[in-house]
DRENDO-1510 file (C-alpha; in Angstrom, 1 decimal, always signed):
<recs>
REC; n; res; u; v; w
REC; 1; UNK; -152.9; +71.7; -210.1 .
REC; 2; UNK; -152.5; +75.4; -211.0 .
REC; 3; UNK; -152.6; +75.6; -207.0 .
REC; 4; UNK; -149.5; +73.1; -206.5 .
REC; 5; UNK; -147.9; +75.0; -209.4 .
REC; 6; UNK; -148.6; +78.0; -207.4 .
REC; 7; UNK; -146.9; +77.0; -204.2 .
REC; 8; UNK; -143.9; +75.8; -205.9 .
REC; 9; UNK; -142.9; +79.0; -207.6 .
REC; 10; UNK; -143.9; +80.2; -204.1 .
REC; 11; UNK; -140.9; +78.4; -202.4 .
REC; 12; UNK; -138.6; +77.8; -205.2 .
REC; 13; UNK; -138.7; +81.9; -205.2 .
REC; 14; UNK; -138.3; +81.9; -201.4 .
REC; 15; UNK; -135.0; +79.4; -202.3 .
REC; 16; UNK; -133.9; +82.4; -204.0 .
REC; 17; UNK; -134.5; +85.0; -202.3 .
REC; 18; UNK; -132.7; +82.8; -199.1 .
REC; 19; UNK; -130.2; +81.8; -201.7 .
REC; 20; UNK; -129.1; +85.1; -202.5 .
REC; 21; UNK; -129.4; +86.3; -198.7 .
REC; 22; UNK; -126.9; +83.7; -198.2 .
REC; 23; UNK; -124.6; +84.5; -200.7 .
REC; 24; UNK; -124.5; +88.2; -199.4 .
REC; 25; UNK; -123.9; +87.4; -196.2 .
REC; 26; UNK; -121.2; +85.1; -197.4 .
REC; 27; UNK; -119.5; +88.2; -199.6 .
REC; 28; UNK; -119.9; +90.2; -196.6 .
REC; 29; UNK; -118.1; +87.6; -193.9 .
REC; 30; UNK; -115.4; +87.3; -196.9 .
REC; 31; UNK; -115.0; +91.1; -196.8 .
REC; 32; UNK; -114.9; +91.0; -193.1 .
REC; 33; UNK; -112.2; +87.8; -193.0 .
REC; 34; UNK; -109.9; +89.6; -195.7 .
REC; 35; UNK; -110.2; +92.9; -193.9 .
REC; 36; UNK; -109.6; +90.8; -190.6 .
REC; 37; UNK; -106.4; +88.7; -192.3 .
REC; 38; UNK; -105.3; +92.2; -193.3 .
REC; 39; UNK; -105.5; +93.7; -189.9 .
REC; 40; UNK; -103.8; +90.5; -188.3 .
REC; 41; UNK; -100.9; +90.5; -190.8 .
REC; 42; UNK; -100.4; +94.4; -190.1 .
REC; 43; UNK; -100.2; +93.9; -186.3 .
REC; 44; UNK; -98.0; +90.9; -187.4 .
REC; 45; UNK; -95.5; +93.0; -189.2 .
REC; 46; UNK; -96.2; +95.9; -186.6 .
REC; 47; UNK; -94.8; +93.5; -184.0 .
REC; 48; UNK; -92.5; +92.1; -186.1 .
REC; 49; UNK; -91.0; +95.8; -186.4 .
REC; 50; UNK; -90.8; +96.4; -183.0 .
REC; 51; UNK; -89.3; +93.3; -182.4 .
REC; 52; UNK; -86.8; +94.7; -184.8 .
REC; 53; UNK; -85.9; +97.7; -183.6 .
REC; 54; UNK; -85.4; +97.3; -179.5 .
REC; 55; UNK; -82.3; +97.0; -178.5 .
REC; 56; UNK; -83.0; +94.1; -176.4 .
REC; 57; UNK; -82.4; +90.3; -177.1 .
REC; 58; UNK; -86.2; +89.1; -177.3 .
REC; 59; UNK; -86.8; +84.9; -178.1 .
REC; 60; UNK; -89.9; +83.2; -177.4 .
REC; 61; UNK; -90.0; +79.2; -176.9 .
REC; 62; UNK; -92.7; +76.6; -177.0 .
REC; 63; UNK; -93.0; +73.8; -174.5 .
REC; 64; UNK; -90.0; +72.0; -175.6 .
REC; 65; UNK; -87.9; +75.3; -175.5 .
REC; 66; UNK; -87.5; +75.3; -179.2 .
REC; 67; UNK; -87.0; +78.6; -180.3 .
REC; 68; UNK; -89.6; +80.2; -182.7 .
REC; 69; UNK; -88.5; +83.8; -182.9 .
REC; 70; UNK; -85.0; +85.1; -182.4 .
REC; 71; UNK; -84.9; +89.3; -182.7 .
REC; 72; UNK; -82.3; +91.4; -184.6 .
REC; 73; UNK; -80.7; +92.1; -181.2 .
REC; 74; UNK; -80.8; +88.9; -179.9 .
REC; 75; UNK; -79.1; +87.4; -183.5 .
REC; 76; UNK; -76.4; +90.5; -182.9 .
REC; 77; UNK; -75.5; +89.2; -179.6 .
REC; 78; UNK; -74.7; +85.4; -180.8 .
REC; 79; UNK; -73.8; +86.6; -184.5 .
REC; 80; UNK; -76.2; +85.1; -185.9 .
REC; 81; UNK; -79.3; +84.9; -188.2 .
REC; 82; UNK; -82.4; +84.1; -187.3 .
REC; 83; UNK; -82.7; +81.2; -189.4 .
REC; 84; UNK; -80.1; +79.2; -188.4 .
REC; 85; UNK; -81.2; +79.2; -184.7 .
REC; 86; UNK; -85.0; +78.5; -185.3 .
REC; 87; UNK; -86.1; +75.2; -183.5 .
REC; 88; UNK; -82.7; +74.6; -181.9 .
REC; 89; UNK; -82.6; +73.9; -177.8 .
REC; 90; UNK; -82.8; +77.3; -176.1 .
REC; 91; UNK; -81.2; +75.2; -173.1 .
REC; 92; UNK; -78.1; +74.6; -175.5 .
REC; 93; UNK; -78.1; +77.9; -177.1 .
REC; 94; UNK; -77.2; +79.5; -173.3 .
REC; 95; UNK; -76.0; +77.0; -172.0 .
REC; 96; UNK; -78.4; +76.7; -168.5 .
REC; 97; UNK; -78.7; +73.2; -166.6 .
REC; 98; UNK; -82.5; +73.5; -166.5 .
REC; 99; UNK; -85.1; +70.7; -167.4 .
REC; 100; UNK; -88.2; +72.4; -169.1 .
REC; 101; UNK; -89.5; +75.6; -169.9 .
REC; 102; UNK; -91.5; +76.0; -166.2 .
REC; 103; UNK; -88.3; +75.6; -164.2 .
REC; 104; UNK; -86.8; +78.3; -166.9 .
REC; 105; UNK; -89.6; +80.8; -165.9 .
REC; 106; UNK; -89.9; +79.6; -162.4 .
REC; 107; UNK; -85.9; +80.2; -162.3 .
REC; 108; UNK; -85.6; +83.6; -164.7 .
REC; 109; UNK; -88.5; +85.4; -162.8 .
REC; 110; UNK; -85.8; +88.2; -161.4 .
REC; 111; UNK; -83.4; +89.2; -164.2 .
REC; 112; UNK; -79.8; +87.1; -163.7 .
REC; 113; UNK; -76.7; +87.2; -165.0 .
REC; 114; UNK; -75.0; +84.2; -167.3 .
REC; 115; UNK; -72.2; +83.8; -169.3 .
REC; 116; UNK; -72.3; +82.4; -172.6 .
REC; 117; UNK; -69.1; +81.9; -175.4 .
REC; 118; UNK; -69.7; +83.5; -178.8 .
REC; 119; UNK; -67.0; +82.7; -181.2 .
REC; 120; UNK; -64.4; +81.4; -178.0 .
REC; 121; UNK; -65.4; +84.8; -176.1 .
REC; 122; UNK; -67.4; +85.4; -173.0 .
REC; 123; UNK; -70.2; +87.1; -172.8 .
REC; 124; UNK; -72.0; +88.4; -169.8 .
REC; 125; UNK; -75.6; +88.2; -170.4 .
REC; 126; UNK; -78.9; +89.9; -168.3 .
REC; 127; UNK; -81.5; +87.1; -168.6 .
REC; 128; UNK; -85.0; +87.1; -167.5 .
REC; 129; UNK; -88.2; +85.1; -168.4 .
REC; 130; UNK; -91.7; +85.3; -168.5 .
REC; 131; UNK; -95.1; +82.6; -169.6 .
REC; 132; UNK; -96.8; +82.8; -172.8 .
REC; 133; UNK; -100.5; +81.3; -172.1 .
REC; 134; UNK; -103.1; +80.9; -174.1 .
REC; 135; UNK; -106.9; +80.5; -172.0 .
REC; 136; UNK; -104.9; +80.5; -169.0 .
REC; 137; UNK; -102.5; +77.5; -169.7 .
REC; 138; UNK; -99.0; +77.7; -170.5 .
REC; 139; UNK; -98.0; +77.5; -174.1 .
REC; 140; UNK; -94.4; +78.6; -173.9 .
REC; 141; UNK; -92.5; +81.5; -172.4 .
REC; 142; UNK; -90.7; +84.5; -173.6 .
REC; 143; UNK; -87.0; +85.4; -172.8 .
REC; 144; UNK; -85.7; +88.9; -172.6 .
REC; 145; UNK; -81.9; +89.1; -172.5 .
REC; 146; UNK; -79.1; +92.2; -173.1 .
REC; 147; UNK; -75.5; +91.9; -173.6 .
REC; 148; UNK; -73.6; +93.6; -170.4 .
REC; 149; UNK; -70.9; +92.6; -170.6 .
REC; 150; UNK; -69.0; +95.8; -171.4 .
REC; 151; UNK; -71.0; +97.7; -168.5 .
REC; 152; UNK; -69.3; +94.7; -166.3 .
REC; 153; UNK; -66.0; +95.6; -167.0 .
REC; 154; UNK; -66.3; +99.0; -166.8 .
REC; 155; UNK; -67.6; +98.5; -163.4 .
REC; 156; UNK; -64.6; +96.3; -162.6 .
REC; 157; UNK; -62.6; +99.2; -164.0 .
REC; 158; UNK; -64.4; +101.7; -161.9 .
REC; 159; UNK; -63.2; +99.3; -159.0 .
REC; 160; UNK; -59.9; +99.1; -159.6 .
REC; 161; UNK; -59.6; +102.6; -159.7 .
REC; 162; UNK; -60.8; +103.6; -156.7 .
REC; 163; UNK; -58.6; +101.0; -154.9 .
REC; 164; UNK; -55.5; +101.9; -157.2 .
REC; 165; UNK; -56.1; +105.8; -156.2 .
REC; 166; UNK; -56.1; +104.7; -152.6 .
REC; 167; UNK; -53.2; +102.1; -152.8 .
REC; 168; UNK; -51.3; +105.3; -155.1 .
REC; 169; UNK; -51.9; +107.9; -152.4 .
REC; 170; UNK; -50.2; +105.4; -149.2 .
REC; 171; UNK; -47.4; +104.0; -151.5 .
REC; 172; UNK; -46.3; +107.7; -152.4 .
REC; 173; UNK; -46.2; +109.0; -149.1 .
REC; 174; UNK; -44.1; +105.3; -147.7 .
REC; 175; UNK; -41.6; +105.6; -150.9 .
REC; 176; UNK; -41.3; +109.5; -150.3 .
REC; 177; UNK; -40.5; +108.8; -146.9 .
REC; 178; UNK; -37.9; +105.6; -147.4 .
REC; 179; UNK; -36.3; +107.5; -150.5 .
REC; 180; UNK; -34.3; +110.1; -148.5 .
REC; 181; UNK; -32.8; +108.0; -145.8 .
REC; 182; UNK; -31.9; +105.4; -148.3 .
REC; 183; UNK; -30.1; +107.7; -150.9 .
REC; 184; UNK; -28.0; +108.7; -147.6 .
REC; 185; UNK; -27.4; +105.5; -146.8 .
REC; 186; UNK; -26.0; +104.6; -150.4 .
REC; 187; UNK; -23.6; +107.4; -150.0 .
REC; 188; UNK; -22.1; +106.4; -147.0 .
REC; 189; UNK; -21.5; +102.7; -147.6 .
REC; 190; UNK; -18.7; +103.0; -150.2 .
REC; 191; UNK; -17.0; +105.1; -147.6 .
REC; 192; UNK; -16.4; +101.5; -145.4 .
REC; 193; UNK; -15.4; +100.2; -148.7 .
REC; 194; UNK; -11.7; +100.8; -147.0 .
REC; 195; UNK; -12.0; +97.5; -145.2 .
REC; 196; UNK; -11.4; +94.1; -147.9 .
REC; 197; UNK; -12.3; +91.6; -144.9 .
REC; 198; UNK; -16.2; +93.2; -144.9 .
REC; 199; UNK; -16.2; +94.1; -149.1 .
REC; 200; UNK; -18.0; +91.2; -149.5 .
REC; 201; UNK; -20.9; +92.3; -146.8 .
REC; 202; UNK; -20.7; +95.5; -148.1 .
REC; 203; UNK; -21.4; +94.3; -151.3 .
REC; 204; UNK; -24.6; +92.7; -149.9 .
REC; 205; UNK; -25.7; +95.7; -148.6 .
REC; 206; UNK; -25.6; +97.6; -151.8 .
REC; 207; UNK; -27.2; +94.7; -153.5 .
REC; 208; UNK; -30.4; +95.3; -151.5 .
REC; 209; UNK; -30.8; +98.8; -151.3 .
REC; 210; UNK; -30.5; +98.8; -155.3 .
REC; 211; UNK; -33.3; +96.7; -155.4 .
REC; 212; UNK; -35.5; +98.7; -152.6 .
REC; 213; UNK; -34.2; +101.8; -153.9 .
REC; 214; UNK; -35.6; +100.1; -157.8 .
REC; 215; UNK; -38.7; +99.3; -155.7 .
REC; 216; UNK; -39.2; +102.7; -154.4 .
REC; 217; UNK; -38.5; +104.5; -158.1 .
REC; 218; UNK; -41.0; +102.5; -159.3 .
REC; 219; UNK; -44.0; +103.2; -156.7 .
REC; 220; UNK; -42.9; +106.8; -157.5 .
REC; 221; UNK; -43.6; +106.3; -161.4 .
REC; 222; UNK; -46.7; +104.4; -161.1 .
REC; 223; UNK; -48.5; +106.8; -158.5 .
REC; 224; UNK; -47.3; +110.2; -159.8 .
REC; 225; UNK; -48.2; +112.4; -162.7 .
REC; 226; UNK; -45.3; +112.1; -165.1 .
REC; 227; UNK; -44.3; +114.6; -168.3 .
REC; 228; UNK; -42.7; +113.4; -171.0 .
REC; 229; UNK; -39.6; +115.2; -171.5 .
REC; 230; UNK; -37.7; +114.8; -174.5 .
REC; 231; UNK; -33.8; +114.7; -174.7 .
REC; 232; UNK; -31.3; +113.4; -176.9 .
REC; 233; UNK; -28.5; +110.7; -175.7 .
REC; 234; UNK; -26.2; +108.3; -177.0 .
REC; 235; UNK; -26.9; +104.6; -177.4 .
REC; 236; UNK; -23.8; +103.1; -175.8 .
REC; 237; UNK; -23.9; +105.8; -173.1 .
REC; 238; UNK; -27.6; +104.9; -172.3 .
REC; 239; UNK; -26.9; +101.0; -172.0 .
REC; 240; UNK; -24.0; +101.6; -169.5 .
REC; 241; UNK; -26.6; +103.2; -167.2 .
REC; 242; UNK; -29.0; +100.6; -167.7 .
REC; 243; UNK; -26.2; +98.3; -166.3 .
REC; 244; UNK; -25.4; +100.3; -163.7 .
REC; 245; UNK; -28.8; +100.1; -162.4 .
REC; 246; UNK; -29.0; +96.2; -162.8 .
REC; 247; UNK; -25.9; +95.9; -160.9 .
REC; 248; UNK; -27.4; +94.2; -158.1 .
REC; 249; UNK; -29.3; +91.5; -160.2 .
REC; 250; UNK; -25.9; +91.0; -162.3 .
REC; 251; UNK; -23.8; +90.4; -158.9 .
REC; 252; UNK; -26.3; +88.4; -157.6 .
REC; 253; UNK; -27.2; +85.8; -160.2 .
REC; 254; UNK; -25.3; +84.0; -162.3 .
REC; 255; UNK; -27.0; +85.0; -165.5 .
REC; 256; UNK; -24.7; +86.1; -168.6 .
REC; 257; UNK; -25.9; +89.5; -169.7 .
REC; 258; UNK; -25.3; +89.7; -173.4 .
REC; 259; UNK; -25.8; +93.4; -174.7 .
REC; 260; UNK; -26.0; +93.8; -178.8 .
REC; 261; UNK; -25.7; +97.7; -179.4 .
REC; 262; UNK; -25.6; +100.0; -182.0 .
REC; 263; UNK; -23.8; +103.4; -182.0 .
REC; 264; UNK; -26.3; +106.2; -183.0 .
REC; 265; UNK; -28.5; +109.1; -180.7 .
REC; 266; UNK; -31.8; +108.2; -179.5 .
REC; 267; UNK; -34.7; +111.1; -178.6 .
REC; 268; UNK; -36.6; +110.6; -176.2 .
REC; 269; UNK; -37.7; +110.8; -172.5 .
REC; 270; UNK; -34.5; +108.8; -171.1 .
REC; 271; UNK; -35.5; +108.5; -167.7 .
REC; 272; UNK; -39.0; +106.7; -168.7 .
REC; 273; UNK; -37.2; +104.5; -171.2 .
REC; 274; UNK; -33.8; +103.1; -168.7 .
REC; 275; UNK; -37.2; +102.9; -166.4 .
REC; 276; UNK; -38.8; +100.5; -168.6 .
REC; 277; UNK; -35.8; +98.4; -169.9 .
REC; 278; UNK; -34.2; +98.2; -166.4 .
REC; 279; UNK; -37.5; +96.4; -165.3 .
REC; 280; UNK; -37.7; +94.4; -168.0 .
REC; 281; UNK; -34.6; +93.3; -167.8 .
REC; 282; UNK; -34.8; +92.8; -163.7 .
REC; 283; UNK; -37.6; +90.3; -164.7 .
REC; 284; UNK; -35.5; +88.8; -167.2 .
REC; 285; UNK; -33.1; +87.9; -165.0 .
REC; 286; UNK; -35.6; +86.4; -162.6 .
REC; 287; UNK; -37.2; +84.4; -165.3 .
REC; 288; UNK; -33.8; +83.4; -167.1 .
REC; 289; UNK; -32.2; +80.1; -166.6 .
REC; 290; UNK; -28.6; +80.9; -167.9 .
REC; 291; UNK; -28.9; +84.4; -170.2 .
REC; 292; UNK; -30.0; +87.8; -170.5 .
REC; 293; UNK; -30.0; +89.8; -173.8 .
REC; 294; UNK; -30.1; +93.5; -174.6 .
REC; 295; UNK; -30.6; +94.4; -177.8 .
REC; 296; UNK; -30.5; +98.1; -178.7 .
REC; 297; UNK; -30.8; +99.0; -182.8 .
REC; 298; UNK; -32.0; +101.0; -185.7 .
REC; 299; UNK; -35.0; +99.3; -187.9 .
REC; 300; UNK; -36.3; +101.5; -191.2 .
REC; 301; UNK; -35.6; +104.5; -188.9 .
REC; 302; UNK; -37.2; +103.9; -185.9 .
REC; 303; UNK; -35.0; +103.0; -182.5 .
REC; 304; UNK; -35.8; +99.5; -181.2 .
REC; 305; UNK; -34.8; +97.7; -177.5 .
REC; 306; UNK; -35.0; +94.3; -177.2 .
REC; 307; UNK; -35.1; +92.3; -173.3 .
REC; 308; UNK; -34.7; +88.3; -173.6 .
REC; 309; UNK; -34.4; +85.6; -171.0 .
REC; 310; UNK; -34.0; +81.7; -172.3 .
REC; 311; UNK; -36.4; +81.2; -169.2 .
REC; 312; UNK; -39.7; +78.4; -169.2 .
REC; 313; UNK; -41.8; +81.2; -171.0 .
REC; 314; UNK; -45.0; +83.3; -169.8 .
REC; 315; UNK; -48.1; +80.8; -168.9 .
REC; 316; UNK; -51.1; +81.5; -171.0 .
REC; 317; UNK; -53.2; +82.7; -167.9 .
REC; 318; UNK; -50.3; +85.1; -167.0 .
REC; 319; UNK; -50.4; +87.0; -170.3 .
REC; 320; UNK; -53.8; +88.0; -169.9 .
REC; 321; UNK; -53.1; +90.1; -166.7 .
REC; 322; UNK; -49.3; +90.7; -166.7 .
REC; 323; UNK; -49.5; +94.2; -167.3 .
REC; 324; UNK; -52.2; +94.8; -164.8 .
REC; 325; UNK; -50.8; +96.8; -161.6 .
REC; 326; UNK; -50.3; +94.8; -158.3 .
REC; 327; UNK; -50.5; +91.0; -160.5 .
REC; 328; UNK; -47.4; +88.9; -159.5 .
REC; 329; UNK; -46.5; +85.0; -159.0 .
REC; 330; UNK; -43.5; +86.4; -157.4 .
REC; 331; UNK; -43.2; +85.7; -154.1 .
REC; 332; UNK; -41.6; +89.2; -153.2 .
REC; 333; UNK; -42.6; +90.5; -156.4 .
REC; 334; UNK; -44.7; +93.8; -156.1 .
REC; 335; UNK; -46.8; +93.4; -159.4 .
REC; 336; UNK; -46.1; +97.1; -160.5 .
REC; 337; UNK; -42.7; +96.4; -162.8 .
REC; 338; UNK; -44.6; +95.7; -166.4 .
REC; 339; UNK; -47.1; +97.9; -165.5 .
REC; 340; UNK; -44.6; +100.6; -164.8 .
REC; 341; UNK; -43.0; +99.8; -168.0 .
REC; 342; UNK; -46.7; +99.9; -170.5 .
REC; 343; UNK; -47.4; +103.0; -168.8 .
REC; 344; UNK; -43.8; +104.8; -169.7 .
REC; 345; UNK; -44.0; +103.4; -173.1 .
REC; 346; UNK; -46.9; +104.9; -173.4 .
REC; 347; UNK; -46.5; +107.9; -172.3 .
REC; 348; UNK; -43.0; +108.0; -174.9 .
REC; 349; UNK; -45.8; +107.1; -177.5 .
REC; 350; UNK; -44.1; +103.8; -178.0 .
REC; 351; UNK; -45.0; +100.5; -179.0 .
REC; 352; UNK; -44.7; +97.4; -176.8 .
REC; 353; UNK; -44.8; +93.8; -177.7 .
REC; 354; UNK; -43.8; +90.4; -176.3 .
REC; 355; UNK; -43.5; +86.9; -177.0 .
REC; 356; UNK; -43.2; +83.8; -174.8 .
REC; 357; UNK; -42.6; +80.5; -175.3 .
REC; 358; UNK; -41.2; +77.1; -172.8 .
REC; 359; UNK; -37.8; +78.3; -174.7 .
REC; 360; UNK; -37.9; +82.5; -173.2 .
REC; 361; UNK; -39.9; +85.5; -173.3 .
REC; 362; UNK; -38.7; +88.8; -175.4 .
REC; 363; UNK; -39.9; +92.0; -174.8 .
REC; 364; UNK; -39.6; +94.7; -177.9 .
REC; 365; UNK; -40.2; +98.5; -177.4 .
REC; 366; UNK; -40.1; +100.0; -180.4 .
REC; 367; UNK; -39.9; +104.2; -180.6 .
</recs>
């Protein structure tokens, strides 16, 4: 008995000792789990902070190309928050025609450019795509993406200047060239204004080389260095020259050309400005269907022109690029005439506005 009593204490102190054995191994794989959890949520927030802080869009998918993480950059670029794009449609988000997430990684290998609308503008985007496995299969993929679009237009700009400083240089040396024998030419017509059975031809004449000699001042403007050079003139004075310059477009059409003018003295560059009101008034009369107005006043001390036409309006696409150089739906328009105005407003350190409607366009320099 004492022998079975014996063996029992034997094991049940064996128990313990196993028991406790257990139990510090237990404390000590807790230890290492919590110490483990700590580690993972430090690389977590490690990740999470680097996430943060590159300035590149970064979202990673699952297998139905929900998103599950959206960066600040990439939230900056579709002013958004993270939040409110979780588990929506990457597909829809960008706006790609792609089935699943292997034709997105299969297609965004190479970095390509898209275009996406944030807020009814267009953004150009650098897109590219890479797998997210997990023991070798794919579990979703991870999109890197930056916002380019304003390196696209300055590229376009970059363009546009190069071809603009080529263009500039040939158009100088053709209008330097065709400005001396026309002014000669415009001398010596009114001299065979003695003979009333060819006024009327001679008239025709003068007509045209207004208009190429207007054609020629303003390839001059546009491809030359100009200084602004202040003067001071009278109102009235200045709006009979204007007139005198539009004198082929007012014998020519039959437009009425209403002028509204107050008496007071204007300082400023007056070439540049009878520059930009005699083209805006030249496209006036093109665009007008029966009336061309001048308006020239004083408004809480600052000098204001004003060009109307009762014309079909300014289309919407036209606006966007009217005051680009070369852009015309004339047909022997040369595109240079509102840029040639913007640029002399400018360079008086004037304002220029416009408004356009089916009903007329009006054009409002303000000094």
């Amino acid at each position: 008995m004492s022998r079975d009593k014996e063996k029992i204490e034997a094991m049940f102190k064996a128990v313990l000792e196993t028991s406790k054995k257990l139990e510090q191994s237990y404390n000590l794989l807790k230890k290492k789990f919590t110490l483990l959890e700590i580690k993972l949520e430090n690389n977590r927030r490690y990740l999470e902070n680097i996430l943060r802080s590159i300035n590149t869009g970064v979202c990673s998918i699952d297998l139905d190309c929900r998103i599950t993480t959206f960066n600040n950059e990439a939230c900056s670029v579709f002013e958004v928050t993270e939040s409110s794009v979780k588990n929506i449609d990457f597909k829809k988000l960008f706006n790609l025609n792609i089935k699943n997430v292997f034709e997105l990684i299969d297609k965004f290998k190479k970095p390509q450019t898209v275009e996406i609308e944030v807020k009814n503008r267009i953004k150009k985007i650098s897109l590219s795509a890479s797998s997210v496995t997990d023991n070798e299969r794919i579990v979703g993929a991870v999109i890197i993406f930056s916002d380019i679009t304003r390196l696209v237009e300055l590229e376009e700009e970059s363009r546009k200047k190069e071809k603009l400083a080529v263009i500039g240089q040939m158009a100088a040396s053709i209008a330097h060239d065709i400005k001396n024998p026309l002014a000669s030419i415009e001398l010596l017509i009114p001299l065979l204004y003695d003979d009333e059975s060819k006024k009327e031809i001679f008239d025709n004449v003068m007509i045209s080389i207004k208009r190429i000699n207007n054609i020629v001042n303003n390839t001059l403007l546009f491809t030359k260095t100009v200084i602004y050079k202040p003067e001071r003139f009278n109102s009235n004075d200045f709006v009979k020259d204007i007139e005198l310059e539009l004198y082929a477009h007012i014998k020519a059409k039959n437009i009425e050309f209403v002028k509204d003018v107050e008496d007071f003295f204007i300082v400023s560059d007056k070439n540049l400005l009878k520059n930009a009101v005699v083209n805006l008034a030249v496209n006036a009369f093109d665009a007008a269907k029966s009336r061309v107005e001048l308006k020239v006043y004083q408004h809480k001390g600052r000098v204001v022109l004003e060009v109307a036409d009762d014309g079909s309006g300014i289309s919407k696409k036209d606006r966007e690029h009217i005051f680009e150089p070369f852009y015309t739906n004339k047909k022997e328009g040369t595109g240079l005439g509102l840029s040639i105005v913007a640029k002399a407003v400018r360079i008086i350190d004037g304002i220029l506005e416009f408004k356009s409607s089916t009903k007329g366009t009006r054009f409002k320099i303000t000094l």
